[in-house]
N, C-alpha and C positions, 0 to 999 in steps of 0.2 A: 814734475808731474804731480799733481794733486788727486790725493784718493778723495771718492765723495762716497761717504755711508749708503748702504739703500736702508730706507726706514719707511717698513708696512704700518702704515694707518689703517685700525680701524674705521668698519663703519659707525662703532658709536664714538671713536672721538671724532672722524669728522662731523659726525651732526653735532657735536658739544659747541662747535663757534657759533652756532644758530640758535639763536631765540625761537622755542618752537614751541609750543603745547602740548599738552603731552597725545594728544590725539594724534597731532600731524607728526609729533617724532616717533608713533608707532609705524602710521602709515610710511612716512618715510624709510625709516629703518627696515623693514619690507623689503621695500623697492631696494633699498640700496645693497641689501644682503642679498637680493637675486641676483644683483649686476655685480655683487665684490666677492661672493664668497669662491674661493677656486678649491678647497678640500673636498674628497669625494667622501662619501659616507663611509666605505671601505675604509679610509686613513683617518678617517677624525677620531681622535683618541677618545673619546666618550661612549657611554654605554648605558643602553635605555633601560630599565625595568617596570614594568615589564615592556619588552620589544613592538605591542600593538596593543592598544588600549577599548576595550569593548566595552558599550556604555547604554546602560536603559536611557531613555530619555527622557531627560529632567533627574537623573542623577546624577551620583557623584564621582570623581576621578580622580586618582593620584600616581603618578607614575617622575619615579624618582631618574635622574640625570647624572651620571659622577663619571670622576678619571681620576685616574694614576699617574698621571703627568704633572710636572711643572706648568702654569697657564699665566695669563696676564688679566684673564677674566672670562666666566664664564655664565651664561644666561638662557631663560628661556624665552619665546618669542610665539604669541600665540594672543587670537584677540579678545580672547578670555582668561586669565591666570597666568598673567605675562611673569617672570622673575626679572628683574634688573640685574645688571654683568656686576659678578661678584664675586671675589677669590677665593670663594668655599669648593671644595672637590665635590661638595653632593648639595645639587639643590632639588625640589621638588615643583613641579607643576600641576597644582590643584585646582580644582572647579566643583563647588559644591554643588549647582546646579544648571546642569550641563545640555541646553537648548538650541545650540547651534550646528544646525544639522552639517555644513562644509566647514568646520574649524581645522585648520591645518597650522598645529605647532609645531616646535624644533627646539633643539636644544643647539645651541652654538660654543664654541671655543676659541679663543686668541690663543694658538701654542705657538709652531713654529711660524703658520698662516692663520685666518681667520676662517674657519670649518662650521658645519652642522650636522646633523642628521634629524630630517624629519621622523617624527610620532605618526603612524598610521591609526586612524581613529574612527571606528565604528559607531555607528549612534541608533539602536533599534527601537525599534517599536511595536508592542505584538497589537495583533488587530481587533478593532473594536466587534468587529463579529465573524462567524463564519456559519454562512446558510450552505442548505443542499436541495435541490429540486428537479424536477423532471423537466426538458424542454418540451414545450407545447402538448401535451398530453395531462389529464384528471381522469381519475376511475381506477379499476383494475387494468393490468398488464396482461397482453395478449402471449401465451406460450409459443417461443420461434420469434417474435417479431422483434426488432431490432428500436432499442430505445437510447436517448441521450441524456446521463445527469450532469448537473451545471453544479456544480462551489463555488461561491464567489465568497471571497477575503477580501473585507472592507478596511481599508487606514493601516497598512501593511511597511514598515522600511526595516533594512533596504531588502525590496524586491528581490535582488539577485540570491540573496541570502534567505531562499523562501522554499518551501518543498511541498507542495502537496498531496499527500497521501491519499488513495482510497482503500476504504474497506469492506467486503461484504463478511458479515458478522464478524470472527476476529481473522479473517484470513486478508493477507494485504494484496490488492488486484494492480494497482498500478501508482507513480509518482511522477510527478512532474517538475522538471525547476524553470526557472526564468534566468534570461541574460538581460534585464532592463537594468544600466548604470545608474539610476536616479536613488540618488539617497535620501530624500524627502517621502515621504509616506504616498502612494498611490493610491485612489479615493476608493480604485475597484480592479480587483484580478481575477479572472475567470475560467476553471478548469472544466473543459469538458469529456466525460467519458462513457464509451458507447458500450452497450450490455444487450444481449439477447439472452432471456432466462429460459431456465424450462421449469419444470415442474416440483423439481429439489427446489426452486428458488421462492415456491410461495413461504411467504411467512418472511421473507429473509428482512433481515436490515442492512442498508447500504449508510456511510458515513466518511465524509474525508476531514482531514484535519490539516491544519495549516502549522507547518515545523518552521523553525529559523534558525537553521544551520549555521554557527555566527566562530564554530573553532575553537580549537582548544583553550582559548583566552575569553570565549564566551562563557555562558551559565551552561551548568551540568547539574540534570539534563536539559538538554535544549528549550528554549518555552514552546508550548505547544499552545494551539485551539482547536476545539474540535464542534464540528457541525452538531445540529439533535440528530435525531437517526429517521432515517427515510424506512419506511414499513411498506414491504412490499406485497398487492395481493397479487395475486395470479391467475386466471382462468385459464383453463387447459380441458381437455377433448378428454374424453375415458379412454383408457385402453388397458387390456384385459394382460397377465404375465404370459398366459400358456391360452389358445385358441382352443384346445381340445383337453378332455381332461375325462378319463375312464374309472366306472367307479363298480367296484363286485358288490353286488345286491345282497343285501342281508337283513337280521333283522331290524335294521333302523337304517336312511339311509337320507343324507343330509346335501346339497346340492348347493355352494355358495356362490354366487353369484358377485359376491360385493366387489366394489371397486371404487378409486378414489379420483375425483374426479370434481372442476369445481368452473361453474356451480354444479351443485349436485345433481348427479344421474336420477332418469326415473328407470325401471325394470320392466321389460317385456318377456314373458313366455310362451315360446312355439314347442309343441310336439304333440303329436296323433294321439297323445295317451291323457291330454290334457283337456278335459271337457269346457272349462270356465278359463277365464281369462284372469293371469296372476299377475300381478305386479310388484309383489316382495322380490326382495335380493336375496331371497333363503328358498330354498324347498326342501320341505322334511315329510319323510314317510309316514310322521307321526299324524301328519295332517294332510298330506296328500296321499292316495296312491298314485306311486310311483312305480311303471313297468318297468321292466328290462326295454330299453331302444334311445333313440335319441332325444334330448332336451333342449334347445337352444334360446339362450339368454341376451337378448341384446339391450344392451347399455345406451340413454342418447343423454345428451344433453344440449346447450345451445350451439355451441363447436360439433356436435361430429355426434357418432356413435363408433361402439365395438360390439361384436356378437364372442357368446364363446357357447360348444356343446360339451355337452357332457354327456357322455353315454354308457348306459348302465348296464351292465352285466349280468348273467342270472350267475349264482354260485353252482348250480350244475356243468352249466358248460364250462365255466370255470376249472371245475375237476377236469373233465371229459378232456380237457385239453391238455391238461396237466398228467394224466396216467398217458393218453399218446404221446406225450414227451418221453414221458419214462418207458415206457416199453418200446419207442425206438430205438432209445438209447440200448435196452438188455439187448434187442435183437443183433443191435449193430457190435454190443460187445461180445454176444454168442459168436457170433461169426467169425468175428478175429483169435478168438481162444481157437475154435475147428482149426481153421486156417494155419493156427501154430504147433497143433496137434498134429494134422496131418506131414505138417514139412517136417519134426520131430524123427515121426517113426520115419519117412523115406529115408532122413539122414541116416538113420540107424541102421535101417538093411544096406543100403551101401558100404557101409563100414564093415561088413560083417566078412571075410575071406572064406 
């Protein structure tokens, strides 16, 4: 009986009987390493550093290949920064400038079979702008009514690896990510988010910015872009804190009216003590008389109005009500001292044999 050797051929020595170019013995060797390699990633004795490669675009790249093992040859394979199979334990895979947005290298080995492990490789790009705007609305913001702002992130990759933020001034209101696999730059991404303000919000600045979350093997901190800032006006209705408001007459006696309110309130004054027609947000006794009875101020602007009264007191009755406190109060304490007086002494003649 005759033994016959088994003897694993490489894929680069079989492509070695061929006269090839070195173009088609790349592409070849490709093909032929998809169809021969049978090592799973798990078992190939090699070891990436770093493990996933993150890469600005149009920079540069080095991530070194080595083993521990005995080999018969070992190479990288990649259709930029190829290495030729070479019996060194550590080779490296470089690309000084690095434009190929699907480049999928590997490093391979001849030990006991012929094995790889592919290089996972990130290629980013932060984006050439990022705007913010209101859909379909110009002017001021109505207080209550429900409005939508748009972000659009121009020349973004990869998408998936994208976060956009919003902010009203530094407080963060919501973020967004994308599942789009395309790793080429997307020309336009558009976030939209809906706001109904009130009246804390005049003045505000809204702002989103566009993150690219790329992993512990990307830049720290992440690259960021940030929109200019959206300035918000607001018009909103007057309304007054307190509807009624009591004031004890004395000798000076000041009546505020003001309120905030945009655009701005004019002032109206009703009361039977008010001969002429006032229109300030103030009354003062300095310059009006001012009786004891009611005032009422109403507020308008283009939105709405609010009324509030104010009603004044004289300092007399003021007292008058205040000693009736008080001398209910003695009468009601006279009473209860009697009351413990008298049950006192009953107890006391009972006791008595």
């Amino acid at each position: 009986m005759q033994l016959v050797s088994k003897q694993v051929l490489t894929c680069d020595g079989w492509l070695s009987v061929f006269s090839l170019s070195s173009k088609q013995y790349l592409y070849a060797f490709i093909l032929c390493s998809s169809m021969c390699l049978t090592g799973t990633q798990a078992e190939c004795p090699v070891q990436l550093n770093p493990q996933r490669a993150v890469v600005r675009y149009g920079g540069s790249v080095a991530v070194n290949c080595s083993t521990s093992v005995s080999h018969k040859g070992m190479g990288w394979e990649a259709s930029e920064g190829a290495v030729p199979m070479t019996t060194d334990s550590l080779i490296t895979w470089r690309v000084s400038n690095l434009i190929e947005w699907d480049i999928q290298p590997f490093c391979y080995i001849n030990h006991e079979e012929q094995c790889q492990v592919e290089l996972p490789v990130t290629i980013y790009k932060t984006p050439d702008s990022v705007s913010i705007s209101i859909v379909d609305h110009s002017g001021p913001m109505i207080e209550g009514k429900q409005y939508e702002l748009q972000c659009d992130v121009h020349d973004v990759a990869p998408v998936q690896d994208l976060t956009v933020k919003w902010y009203k001034r530094q407080t963060l209101l919501n973020q967004t990510t994308f599942t789009d696999a395309s790793k080429t730059p997307v020309n336009e991404t558009t976030t939209l988010l809906l706001i109904r303000p009130d009246r804390a919000d005049d003045g505000a600045q809204y702002r989103c910015e566009a993150v690219l979350e790329l992993g512990a093997e990307g830049p720290q901190p992440p690259p960021k872009e940030t929109s200019g800032r959206l300035n918000v006006e607001l018009y909103y209705k007057p309304k007054h804190f307190n509807s009624t408001e009591t004031i004890i007459k004395n000798d000076e006696v000041t009546l505020n009216c003001t309120v905030k309110a945009n655009p701005a309130p004019t002032y109206t004054w009703h009361s039977e003590h008010l001969k002429e027609e006032i229109s300030s947000s103030v009354l003062q006794s300095s310059t009006v008389l001012l009786s004891p009875g009611n005032y009422t101020c109403t507020t308008t602007n283009s939105l709405g109005s609010d009324s509030k009264v104010f009603i004044i007191k004289s300092e007399q009755a003021d007292r008058t009500t205040f000693w009736a406190i008080v001398l209910s109060g003695v009468a009601v304490a006279l009473v209860l001292i009697a009351t413990y007086v008298i049950f006192k002494i009953r107890c006391s003649n009972n006791s008595v044999i």
